[in-house]
Structures are given as structure tokens and as C-alpha cells.
N, C-alpha and C positions, 0 to 999 in steps of 0.2 A: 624684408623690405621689397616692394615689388608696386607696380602703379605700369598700366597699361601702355605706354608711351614715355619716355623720356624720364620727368620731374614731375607726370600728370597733371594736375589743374596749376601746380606752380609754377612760376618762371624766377631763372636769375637774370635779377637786373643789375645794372653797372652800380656800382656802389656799394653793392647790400657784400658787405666782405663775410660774414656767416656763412650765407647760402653759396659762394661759390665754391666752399667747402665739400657740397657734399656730393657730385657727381666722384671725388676719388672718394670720399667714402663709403660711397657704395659701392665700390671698386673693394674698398680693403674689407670688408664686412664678406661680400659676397665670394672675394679671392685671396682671401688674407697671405701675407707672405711668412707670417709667424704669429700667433698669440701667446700672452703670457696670462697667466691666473694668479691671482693674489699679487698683483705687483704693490710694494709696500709704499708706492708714490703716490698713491691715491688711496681714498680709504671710502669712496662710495661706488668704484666699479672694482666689479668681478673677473671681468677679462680686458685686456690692454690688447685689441687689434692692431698690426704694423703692413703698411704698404708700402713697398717702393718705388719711385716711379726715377725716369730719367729725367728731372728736371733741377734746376735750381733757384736760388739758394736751398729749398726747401726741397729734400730728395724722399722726404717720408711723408705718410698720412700715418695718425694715430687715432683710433677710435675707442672710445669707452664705453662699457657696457656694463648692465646689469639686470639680472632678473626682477622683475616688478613686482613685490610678493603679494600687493595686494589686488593684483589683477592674475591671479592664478600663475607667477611664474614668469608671465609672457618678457622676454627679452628686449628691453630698452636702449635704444641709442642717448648715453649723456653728453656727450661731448664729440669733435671729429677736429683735427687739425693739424697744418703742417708740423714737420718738425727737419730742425737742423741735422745737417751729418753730426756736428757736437754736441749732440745733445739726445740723440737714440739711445744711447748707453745707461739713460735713467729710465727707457720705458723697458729695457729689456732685464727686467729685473722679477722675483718671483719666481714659480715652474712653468719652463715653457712645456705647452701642451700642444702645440701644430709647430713644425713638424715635429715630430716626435724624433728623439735624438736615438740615435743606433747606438746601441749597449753593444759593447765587445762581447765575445762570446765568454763563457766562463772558463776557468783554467787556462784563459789563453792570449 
């Protein structure tokens, strides 16, 4: 995702509640704080993006994604939106794959 300037030819205006969405989502795409793969909450994306930010009520962005197969693969944004502290515990579900979780050594 990338556009020369800001939001390029778009703008958010007051009201449009979708679009204010996605300056953190490009935030959680570009700097994700975790992804999970295969989360079984959803059954049309691939990967479950998770951002944090210091705000409330809404302290997460959550973005959905998936490969577009009939455009070669290329990686699609489906979906992008807050979520509650009660309620992150259902996108963290699946293998998480960023960060990658430190395996104890073996024998020890």
C-alpha cells in the first residue's frame, strides 16, 4: 500500500466512518504488532493483522487480508477496523506468525 502523499487523490471527510479507518490501517499493515494465519473467526482472510494504539475505547486496529488468486496472488486488504480490549482474544486465535514466539531451548 503506498500513494505518494498522505491518502493520494482521496480524502477523509467528516462522516464517512469506513474511511477514517484506514490511516491506522495502514499503520497495522505496514507495522503490524502481531499477525495470526488461519484464524478460524473468519473463513475469507488469510492473515488477521493486529495494531495497538494508545487510544480508547477502541485500543486495536484489526485488518484482514488475503491473496487474490485471480490476480496472480497479489495481497488484498478485506476488511480494517477497531476493536475492543474484550474482544482481541478472538482475533488472536490460529498460528501466530510475527512475532515469532521463542521456542525454549531443547533439553532445557
Amino acid at each position: 500500500m503506498r500513494t505518494n502523499e498522505g491518502s493520494g487523490a482521496y480524502t477523509i471527510e467528516n462522516g464517512e466512518s469506513r474511511a477514517k479507518n484506514l490511516p491506522s490501517a495502514k499503520m497495522a499493515i505496514l507495522e503490524p504488532d502481531e499477525v495470526w494465519e488461519d484464524n478460524p473467526k473468519t473463513k475469507s482472510a488469510k492473515w488477521v493483522y493486529i495494531k495497538q494504539f494508545d487510544s480508547r475505547p477502541y485500543p486495536y486496529t484489526i485488518c484482514l487480508l488475503k491473496p487474490w488468486e485471480e490476480e496472480n496472488g497479489i495481497i488484498i486488504l478485506l476488511s480494517a477496523f477497531p476493536c475492543k480490549r474484550n474482544r482481541i482474544r478472538a482475533w488472536r486465535q490460529g498460528t501466530r506468525i510475527y512475532p515469532k514466539q521463542i521456542q525454549p531451548p531443547e533439553g532445557g
